[in-house]
C-alpha positions in Angstrom: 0.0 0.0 0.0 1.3 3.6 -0.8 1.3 6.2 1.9 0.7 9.4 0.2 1.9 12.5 2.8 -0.1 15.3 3.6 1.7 18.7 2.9 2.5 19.0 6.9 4.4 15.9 6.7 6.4 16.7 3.6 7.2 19.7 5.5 8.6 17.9 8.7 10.5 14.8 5.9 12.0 18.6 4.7 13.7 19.4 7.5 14.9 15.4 8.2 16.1 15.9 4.6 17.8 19.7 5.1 19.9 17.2 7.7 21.0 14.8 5.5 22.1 17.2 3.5 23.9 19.3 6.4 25.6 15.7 7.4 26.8 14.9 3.6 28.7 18.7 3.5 30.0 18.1 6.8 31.2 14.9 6.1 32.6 15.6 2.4 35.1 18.0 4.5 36.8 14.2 5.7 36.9 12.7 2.9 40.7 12.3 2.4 43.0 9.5 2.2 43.9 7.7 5.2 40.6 8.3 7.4 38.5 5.4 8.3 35.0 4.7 8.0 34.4 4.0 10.7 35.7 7.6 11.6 33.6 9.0 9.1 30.4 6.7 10.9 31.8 8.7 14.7 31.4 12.1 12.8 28.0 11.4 11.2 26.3 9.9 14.1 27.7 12.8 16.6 26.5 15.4 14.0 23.0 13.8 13.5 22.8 13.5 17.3 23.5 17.2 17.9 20.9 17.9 15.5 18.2 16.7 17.7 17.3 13.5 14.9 18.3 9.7 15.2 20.4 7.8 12.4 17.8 5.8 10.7 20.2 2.8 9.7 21.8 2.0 13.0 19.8 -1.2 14.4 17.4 -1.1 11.1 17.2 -5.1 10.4 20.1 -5.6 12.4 22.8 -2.5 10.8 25.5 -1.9 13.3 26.3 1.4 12.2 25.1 4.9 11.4 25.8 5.2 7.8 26.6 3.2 5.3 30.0 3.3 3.7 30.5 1.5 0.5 34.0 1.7 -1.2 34.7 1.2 -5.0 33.0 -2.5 -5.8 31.2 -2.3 -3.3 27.3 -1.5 -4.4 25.7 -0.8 -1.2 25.3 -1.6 2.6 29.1 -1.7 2.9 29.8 -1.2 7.2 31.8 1.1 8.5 35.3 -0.5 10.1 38.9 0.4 10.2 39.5 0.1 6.4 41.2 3.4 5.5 40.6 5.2 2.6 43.4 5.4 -0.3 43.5 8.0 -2.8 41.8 7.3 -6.2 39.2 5.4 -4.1 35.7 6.4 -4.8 33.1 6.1 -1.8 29.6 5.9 -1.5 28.4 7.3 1.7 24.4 6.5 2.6 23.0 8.8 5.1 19.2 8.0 6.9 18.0 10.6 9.3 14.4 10.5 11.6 13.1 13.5 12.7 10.1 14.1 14.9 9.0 10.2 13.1 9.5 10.6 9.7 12.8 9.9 7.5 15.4 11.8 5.3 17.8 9.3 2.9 20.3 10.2 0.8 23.2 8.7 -0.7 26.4 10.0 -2.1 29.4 9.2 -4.0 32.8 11.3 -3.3 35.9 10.9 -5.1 38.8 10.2 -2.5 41.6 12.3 -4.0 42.0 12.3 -7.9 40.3 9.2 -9.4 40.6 7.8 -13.1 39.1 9.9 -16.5 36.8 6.9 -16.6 35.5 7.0 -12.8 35.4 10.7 -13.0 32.7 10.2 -16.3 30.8 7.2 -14.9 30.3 9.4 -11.3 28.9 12.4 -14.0 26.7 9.9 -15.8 25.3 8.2 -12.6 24.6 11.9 -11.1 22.6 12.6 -14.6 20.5 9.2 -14.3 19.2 11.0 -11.1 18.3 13.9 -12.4 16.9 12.0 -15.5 14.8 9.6 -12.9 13.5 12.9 -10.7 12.4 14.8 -13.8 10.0 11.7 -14.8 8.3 11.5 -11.1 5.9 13.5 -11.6 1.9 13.6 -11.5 0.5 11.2 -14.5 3.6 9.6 -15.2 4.4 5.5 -13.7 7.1 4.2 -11.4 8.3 2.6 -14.5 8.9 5.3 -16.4 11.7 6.6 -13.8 13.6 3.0 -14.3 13.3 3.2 -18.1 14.7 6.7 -18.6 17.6 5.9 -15.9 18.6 2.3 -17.6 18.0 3.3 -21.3 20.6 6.5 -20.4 23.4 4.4 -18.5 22.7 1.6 -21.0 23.6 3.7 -23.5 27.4 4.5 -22.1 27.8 0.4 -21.6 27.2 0.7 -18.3 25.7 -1.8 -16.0 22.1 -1.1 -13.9 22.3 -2.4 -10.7 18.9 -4.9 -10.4 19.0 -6.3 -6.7 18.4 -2.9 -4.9 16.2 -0.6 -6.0 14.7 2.8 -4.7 11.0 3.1 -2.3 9.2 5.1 -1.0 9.8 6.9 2.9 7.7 7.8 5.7 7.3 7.1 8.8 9.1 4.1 7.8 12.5 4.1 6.1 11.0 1.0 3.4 7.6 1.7 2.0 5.7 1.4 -1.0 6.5 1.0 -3.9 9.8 0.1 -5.2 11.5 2.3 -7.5 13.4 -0.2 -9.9 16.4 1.7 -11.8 15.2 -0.1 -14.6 12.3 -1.5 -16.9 9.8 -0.1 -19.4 7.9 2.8 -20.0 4.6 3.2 -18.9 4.7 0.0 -16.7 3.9 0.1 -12.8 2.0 2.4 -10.2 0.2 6.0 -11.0 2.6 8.7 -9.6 0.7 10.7 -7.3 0.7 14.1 -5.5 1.5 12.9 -1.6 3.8 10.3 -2.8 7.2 10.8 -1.5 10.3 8.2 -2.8 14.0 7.6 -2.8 15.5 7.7 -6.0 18.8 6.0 -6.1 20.4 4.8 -8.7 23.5 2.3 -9.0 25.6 1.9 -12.0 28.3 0.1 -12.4 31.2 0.5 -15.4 30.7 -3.2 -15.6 28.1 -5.6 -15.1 25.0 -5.4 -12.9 25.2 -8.5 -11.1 25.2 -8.0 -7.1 27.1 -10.9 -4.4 26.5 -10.3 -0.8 29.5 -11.0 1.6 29.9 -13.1 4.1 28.4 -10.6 7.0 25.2 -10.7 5.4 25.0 -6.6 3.9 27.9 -5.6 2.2 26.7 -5.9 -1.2 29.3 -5.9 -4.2 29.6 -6.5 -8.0 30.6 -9.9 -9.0 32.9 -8.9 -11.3 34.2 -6.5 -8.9 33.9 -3.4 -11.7 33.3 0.0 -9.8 29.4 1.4 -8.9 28.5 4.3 -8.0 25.1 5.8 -6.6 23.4 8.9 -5.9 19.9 9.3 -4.3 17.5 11.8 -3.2 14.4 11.8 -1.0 11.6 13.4 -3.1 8.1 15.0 -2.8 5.4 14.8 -5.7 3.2 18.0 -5.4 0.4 19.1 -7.3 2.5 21.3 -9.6 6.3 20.3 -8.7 8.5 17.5 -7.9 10.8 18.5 -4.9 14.3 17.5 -3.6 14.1 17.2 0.1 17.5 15.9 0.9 19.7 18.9 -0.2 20.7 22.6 1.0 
């Protein structure tokens, strides 16, 4: 079932969002070569803290951490530990935030240092598929139109579309209705609605789009171990508008 959000609680998922944002600038500031992650998960749950929200992630289904940090291969879930960043690395960092009972999510990838010509292009195209996916969520359009413009886009640079995760929507719980697939056809899948409010996040790979989970059950990575990169936003569908709620 879809929970479409009245315009006072797209107000109050704004401010969880502004925080997400706040914690991904603050954070960006660390990103260097030789910090941990699990450094970078002290930093963002102290910042989160002082903002008066909780970290969404830590405890969720078991997580152990605040954030999750998910270096080069590595498509999602990766948990923070003492693994130090090297330059040329590229990092996905995955910020949840819950505010006053409703959830910000964002994710974001940061090049550690100078990183290849070809990582620097496939971070640019993943950043467009975004954009591409927000500008097609909006009233009178389907869920599968955002997966079709985002996989026929990356498809198009040989890139691989990550299958096994997809986007949702967000509430008062982190998960809810419906999945946003970063792929599929046209026209396919639910009515977009104003009220409806979704995570938008999708992972492409210079590679193939096959996903292996490791051995401690979350971190997810490719099987051919090629590089993927994400970015997501938390967005509102208005009458009129489609707004980002997770940025400045």
């Amino acid at each position: 079932m879809i929970i479409f959000k009245s315009d006072r609680e797209i107000q109050i998922m704004r401010e969880a969002g502004r925080i997400v944002a706040q914690c991904h600038a603050a954070l960006k500031e660390h990103i260097q070569p030789g910090i941990t992650t699990k450094e970078l998960d002290r930093i963002a749950e102290t910042f989160i803290q002082q903002t008066g929200a909780t970290p969404s992630f830590k405890g969720h289904h078991g997580f152990p951490a605040c954030i999750c940090t998910s270096i080069n291969d590595i498509i999602c879930h990766g948990i923070p530990d003492q693994t130090e960043l090297k330059a040329g690395d590229v990092i996905t960092i995955d910020i949840g935030v819950k505010l006053n009972g409703y959830h910000g999510d964002s994710g974001w990838s940061y090049a550690v240092g100078q990183v290849r010509p070809e990582i620097e292009q496939l971070m640019k195209i993943t950043k467009e598929c975004l954009d591409l996916g927000i500008q097609q969520a909006r009233p009178g359009k389907r869920i599968g139109d955002i997966g079709a413009a985002i996989q026929t886009y990356a498809e198009g640079y040989q890139y691989g579309v990550v299958r096994e995760f997809c986007g949702h929507g967000i509430g008062r719980d982190l998960w809810e209705e419906p999945e946003i697939p970063h792929y599929g056809r046209a026209g396919r899948g639910p009515l977009i609605k104003p009220g409806m409010v979704i995570a938008i996040e999708p992972m492409i790979t210079n590679g193939g789009w096959q996903a292996q989970i490791d051995k401690d059950g979350w971190t997810a990575r490719t099987v051919d171990h090629s590089i993927c990169i994400q970015y997501e936003h938390t967005i509102a569908v208005l009458e009129d508008e489609t707004i980002i709620l997770t940025q400045l």
